[in-house]
Phi, psi and omega in degrees: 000337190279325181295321188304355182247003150326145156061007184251131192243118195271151175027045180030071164186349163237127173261121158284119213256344178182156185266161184223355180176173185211147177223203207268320186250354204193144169217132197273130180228173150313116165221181160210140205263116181287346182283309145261018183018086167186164190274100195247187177240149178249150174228109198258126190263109179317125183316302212280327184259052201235345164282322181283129184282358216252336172299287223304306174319308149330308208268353172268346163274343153285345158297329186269353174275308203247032161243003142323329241207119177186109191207111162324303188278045217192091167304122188289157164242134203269313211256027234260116202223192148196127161219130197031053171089354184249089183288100165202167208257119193245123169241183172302130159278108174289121178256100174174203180227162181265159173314333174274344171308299197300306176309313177300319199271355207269281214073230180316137169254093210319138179332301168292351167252000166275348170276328187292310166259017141322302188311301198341282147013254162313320188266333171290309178306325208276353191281296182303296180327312197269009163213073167038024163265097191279147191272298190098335180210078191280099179242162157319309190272352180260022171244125190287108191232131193270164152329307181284005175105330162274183219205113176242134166272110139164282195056104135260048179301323149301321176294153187215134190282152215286350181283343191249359212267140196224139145335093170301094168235017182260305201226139143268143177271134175119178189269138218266357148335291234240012208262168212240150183280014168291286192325328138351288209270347185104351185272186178260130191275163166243190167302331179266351177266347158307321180264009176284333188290313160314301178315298185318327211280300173321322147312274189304325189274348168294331182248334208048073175208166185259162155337290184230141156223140184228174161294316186201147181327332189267332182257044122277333175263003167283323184274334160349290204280297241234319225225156163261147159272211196244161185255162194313313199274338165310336168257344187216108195268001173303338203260149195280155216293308176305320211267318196301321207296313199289344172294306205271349159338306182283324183273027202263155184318336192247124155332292185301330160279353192268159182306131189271338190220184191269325152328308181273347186279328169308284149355294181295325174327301195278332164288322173293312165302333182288305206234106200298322182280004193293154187232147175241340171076038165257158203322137139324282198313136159291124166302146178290133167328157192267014151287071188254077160258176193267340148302355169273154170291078194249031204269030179223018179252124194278159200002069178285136196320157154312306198315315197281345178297303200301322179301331184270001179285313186321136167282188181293311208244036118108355221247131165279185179268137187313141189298153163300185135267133186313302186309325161304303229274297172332308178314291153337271185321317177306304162318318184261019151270320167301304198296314158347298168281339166282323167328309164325280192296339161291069154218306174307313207295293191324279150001288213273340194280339194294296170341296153306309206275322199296317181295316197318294204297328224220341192201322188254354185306306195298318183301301200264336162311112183307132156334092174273183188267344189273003202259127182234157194278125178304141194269161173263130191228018157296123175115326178285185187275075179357309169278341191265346179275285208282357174257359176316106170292334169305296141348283239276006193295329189232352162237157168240136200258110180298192167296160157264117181273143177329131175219089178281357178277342217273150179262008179278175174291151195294112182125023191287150178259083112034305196179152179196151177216113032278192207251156171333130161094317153013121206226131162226132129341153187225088178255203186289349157307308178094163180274141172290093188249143192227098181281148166226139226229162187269110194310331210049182181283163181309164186278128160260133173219160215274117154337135175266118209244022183266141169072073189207133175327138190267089140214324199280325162306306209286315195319286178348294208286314214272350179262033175246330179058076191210359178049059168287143136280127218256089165262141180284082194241108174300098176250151163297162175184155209252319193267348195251141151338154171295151148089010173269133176287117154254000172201142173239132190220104012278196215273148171303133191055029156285140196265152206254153177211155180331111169078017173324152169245129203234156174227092211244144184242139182229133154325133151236036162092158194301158184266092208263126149321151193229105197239122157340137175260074175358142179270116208242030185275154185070342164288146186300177152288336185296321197279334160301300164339289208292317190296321174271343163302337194277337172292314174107027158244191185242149169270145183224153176232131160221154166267155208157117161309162184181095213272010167254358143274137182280180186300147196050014164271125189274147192240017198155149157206144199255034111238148145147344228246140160076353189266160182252115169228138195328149191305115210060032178303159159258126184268139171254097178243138175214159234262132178304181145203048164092180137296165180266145191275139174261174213264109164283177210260158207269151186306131187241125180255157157284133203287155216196135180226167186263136160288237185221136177292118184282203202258148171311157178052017185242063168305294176327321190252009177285015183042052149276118206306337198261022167056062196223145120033117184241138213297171169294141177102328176273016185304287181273039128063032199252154157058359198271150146202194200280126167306146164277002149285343174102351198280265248150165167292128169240164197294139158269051152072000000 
């Protein structure tokens, strides 16, 4: 049923491409967001349980928890939908493994790096805690470890806001390793049972062992409740004294007593890192829950206090054991001083037989014993190359090489040989086993391997890789792509999980955008507007036309453009060009007549002398000049009738 949401693409915009996990309420898948064309993860709510409203509810109060929440160390959420039936969640895609992952392939984890990723931890709860949110099911598998080393916490598949939060009494919830004993008991967690869990975690990865183991889920959570474990240096006397307190610190069984916020735990954290040898003086012992009646169960608690001594002394009905007598009391003392002195002395016999057997074995065997032919001298294989020792065909005539052990501190190359046992020079029998030799070789750094950097900012790739300190050289190259964001990496080289070496050269290829053709711009000058159009359309841009006087151009010539002649631009650029209209016309000045006066009147019959400006003639009927005056053309007088 789970393969049917493979090849389905949600609200045309997530395809889903493969499953990566499953859980108790959800199964988590591979998509990819077409929209910002990158890879997230969807956590899709399991069909059968998408019918009960009381899941549904659940699972939409983890989306509403942990869209609250933006924190580095706190896997983001993008996304929260229902669609065609489908309730789910779109978050951050993690590229890495889980912590348990990591404890299992590891086992012990050296001290400084379970502090390093405690703190993380620590500081992602203290994010959620301070905005009313409890995770509820903090383990080793819901915590994340990226390449670089760092750690996101999550699946808050569980979490409930503190305000919504009900009593657990049909089930607990979470993995019952790690579970804190109120949640145990069925009570309601807080912000401090998160951090018993934080302890529980911190416990494993210092020793690689859990607290408690049972037969079934239900007697593990009884020693919760009931039991001390043993403590971290009893199994790993490697871990420093401050870091074992805050472990049993966080875990210890009494609420009150236990770290109250994510803030003071931090506080301790940090005070340890500065200075590793710091005492914090908190109990060894973890307090017992404050029910301490004779129904728990305490038969699995290791160095118990006096005080817990003096309790099992008590009879039932509260009454101690009757006082001795002097004559007892003598006796007594006479009795532990004899067993005293035989214990001495049995300690001295032994002491003196080891002592005899170490010169026997190491010096007098050799001094009084004659040389057989079967005894050889240990060859020295310090210094040498591992594979180049255990591949000796000389070597293998006289040794069997065991597993080897590890030195992850040594700055030699990984196969350095270190140390063997027995030691150089050694005089051994040579029987038919042949000896047994156990070298311990230098780890060297872990094998790094190249990230998968496709559809990811190429700065944020560059970061990545330069947080490997492997000093690569790292090139960047800008191509067009039709398909990938701009500043997005689409091929990488090498190739994702090729393991990376000192000064490696990466080649990371990035998007600049789809490749748009680039076309010469024509010399459209002096040219018509029609022969421009048609000279820019044949290139494939557009034309624009303004007008504008322009008295060195004739009229209807293009004089300017605004690119240009020969520079290149994308394919439908618009050229903006423009058309004289000539000179610009000047203002003329308004019509000037010559000033013109009536002459003086003559004598009859003196046309001539009538002051007619065109020296013509005077019409008939005007001979004595009576009553007449000048036509305004200027033609001549005309009769005034």
């Amino acid at each position: 049923m789970e393969d049917m949401y493979i090849g389905r693409t949600l609200d045309d915009r997530y395809e889903i491409l493969e499953k990566i996990g499953s859980g108790g309420m959800a199964v988590v898948f591979k998509a990819l967001d077409h929209r910002l064309n990158r890879f997230v993860a969807i956590k899709i709510l399991k069909a059968d349980l998408a019918q009960d409203p009381d899941l549904r509810r659940r699972f939409h109060a983890e989306s509403q928890a942990v869209a609250m929440l933006s924190h580095p160390n706190i896997v983001s959420v993008y996304d929260v939908n229902h669609s065609d039936g489908v309730d789910y969640i779109v978050m951050e895609l993690i590229e890495g493994i889980t912590l348990k992952q990591y404890i299992n392939r590891k086992g012990i984890l050296n001290w400084k790096e379970a502090l390093h990723f405690t703190t993380q931890i620590v500081k992602a709860l203290e994010h959620a805690h301070s905005r009313g949110i409890i995770h509820r099911d903090i383990k080793p598998h819901n915590i994340m470890i990226l390449k670089d080393g760092n750690v996101k916490v999550a699946d808050f598949g569980i979490a409930r806001l503190l305000t919504t939060q009900n009593t657990l009494t049909q089930q607990t919830l979470g993995s019952v390793h790690y579970i804190s004993p109120e949640q145990a008991k069925g009570g309601a967690a807080d912000t401090r049972s998160d951090l018993y869990s934080v302890g529980v975690v911190m416990y494993e990865m210092l020793t690689s062992r859990l607290p408690f183991e049972g037969d079934s889920p239900v007697s593990i959570a009884i020693q919760h409740i009931s039991s001390v474990p043993l403590q971290p240096r009893e199994i790993n006397p490697d871990i420093p004294v401050g870091l074992e307190e805050i472990t049993m610190k966080a875990m210890d069984p009494n609420i009150n007593t236990r770290y109250q916020s994510a803030a003071e735990m931090i506080a301790d954290l940090e005070d340890f890192r500065k200075n590793p040898s710091v005492r914090f003086n908190y109990s060894a012992i973890p307090s017992m829950a404050d029910d301490m009646d004779a129904t728990r169960s305490l038969t699995s608690v290791r160095n118990v206090s006096g005080l817990e001594a003096a309790r099992r002394r008590v009879s039932g009905n509260g009454a101690t054991r009757n006082r001795v007598t002097p004559e007892e009391f003598r006796e007594n003392r006479r009795k532990a001083k004899r067993n005293t002195m035989l214990v001495g002395i049995f300690c001295i016999i032994i002491l003196l037989v080891f002592l005899f057997w170490a010169m026997w074995e190491y010096f007098l065997k050799d001094l009084l014993l004659p040389q057989e032919e079967d005894k050889i001298s240990i060859s020295n294989f310090v210094g040498a190359m591992y594979d180049a020792v255990v591949n000796n065909e000389d070597y293998l005539r006289y040794y069997i090489f065991d597993p080897p052990k590890y030195d992850y501190e040594s700055t030699n190359p990984e196969g350095y040989i270190l140390k063997q046992d027995p030691a150089y020079g050694r005089s051994m029998t040579l029987t038919e086993e042949k000896i047994h030799v156990t070298l311990t070789i230098a780890a060297g750094k872990e094998e790094v391997l190249m990230p998968y950097l496709i559809n990811k900012d190429y700065r944020d790739a560059r970061t990545i890789l330069e947080g490997y300190r492997l000093n690569l050289k790292i090139n960047c190259e800008p191509k067009a792509h039709d398909s990938y964001t701009p500043d997005y990496v689409f091929e990488q080289y090498p190739e994702a999980d090729t393991p990376l070496t000192e000064g490696m050269t990466i080649t990371l290829s990035y998007s600049t955008g789809p490749d748009i053709p680039m076309v010469p711009v024509p010399d459209l000058k002096n040219l018509t507007e029609a022969t421009a159009i048609q000279k820019l359309e044949a290139v494939n841009l557009k034309g624009k036309k303004v007008e504008e006087f322009n008295s060195d151009v004739a009229k209807g010539r293009v004089f300017q453009q605004s690119v240009d002649p020969q520079n290149e631009v994308e394919i439908g650029t618009e050229i903006v060009f423009y058309i004289s209209l000539g000179p610009e016309p000047q203002d003329e000045p308004p019509e000037t007549f010559p000033p013109q006066t009536i002459p003086p009147e003559t004598g009859p019959g003196t046309g001539g002398e009538s002051g007619n400006p065109g020296g013509e003639e005077t019409a008939p009927g005007g001979g004595e000049g009576e009553g007449g005056m000048i036509d305004e053309g200027g033609e001549g007088i005309l009769p005034s009738g």
